[in-house]
N, C-alpha and C positions, 0 to 999 in steps of 0.2 A: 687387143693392144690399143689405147686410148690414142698413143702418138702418130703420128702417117711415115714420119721422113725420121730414120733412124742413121748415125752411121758413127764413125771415129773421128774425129778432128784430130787430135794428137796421139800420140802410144797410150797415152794416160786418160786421156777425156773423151768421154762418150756423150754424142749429143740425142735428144729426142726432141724433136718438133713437130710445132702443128697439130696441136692436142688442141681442138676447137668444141667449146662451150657457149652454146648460143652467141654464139659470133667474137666473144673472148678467145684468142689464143694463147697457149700457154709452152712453157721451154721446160725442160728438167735435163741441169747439167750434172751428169756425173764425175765426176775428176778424182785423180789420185796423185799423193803428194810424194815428195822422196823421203819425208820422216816415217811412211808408213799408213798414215791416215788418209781420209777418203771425205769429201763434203763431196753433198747434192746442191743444187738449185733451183730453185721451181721458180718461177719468173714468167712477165707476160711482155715478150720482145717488144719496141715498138710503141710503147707507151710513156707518158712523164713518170717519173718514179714515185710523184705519190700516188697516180692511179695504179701501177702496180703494187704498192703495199696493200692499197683497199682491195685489188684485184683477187691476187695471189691470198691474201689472210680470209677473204671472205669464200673463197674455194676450199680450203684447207678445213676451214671450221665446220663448212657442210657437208666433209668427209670424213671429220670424226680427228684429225690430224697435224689442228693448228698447232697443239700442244708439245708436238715432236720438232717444231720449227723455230726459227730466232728472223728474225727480222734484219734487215742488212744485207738480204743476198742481191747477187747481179740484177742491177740498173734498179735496184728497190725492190726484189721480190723477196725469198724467203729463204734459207739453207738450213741445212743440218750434217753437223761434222758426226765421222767416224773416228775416232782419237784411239790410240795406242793404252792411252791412260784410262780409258775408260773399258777396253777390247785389248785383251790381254797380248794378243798376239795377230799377225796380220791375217791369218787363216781368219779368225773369228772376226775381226773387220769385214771379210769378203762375206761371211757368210751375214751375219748382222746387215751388211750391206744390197746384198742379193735380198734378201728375205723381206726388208722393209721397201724397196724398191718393186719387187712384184706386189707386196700388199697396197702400194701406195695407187701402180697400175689396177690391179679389181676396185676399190674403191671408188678411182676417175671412172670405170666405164659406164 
């Protein structure tokens, strides 16, 4: 597990932190909304928001994974929604969700 400090902030949002890359640290929020859908966030707490875009995109790209992200997430880092529109049903959000999520962790380690 790339992260140290795992836990639940809310019913809905799971936090991981302290994912440390040569002295870069890094956040990945997970959250769930009430229409159904599910965004992450990859973000580097702590920093001005354009050093986290540079942060956060320049990590992603060297894991094969910018391509799955949009720009705009928490404090200037990076997200990626689970939509209802695009995941038929909430089952296959969770799972679409799980599945990109552990692939996201092998790739950090």
């Amino acid at each position: 597990m790339p992260f140290t400090k795992i836990y639940r902030w809310r019913p809905n949002h799971w936090l991981f932190e302290k994912y440390n890359d040569n002295g870069t640290t890094y956040k990945l929020d997970v959250h769930f909304h009430p229409n159904g859908s599910a965004r992450i966030d990859f973000w580097n707490p702590g920093q001005p928001e354009e050093n986290q875009k540079i942060n956060t995109s320049n990590k992603l790209s060297s894991i094969g994974l910018i391509t799955e992200f949009e720009f705009g997430g928490f404090g200037g880092g990076m997200y990626k929604v689970f939509s209802l529109e695009k995941h038929n049903d909430i089952r296959t959000i969770d799972n679409e969700l799980y599945s990109f999520v552990k692939r996201l962790f092998v790739k950090l380690r």
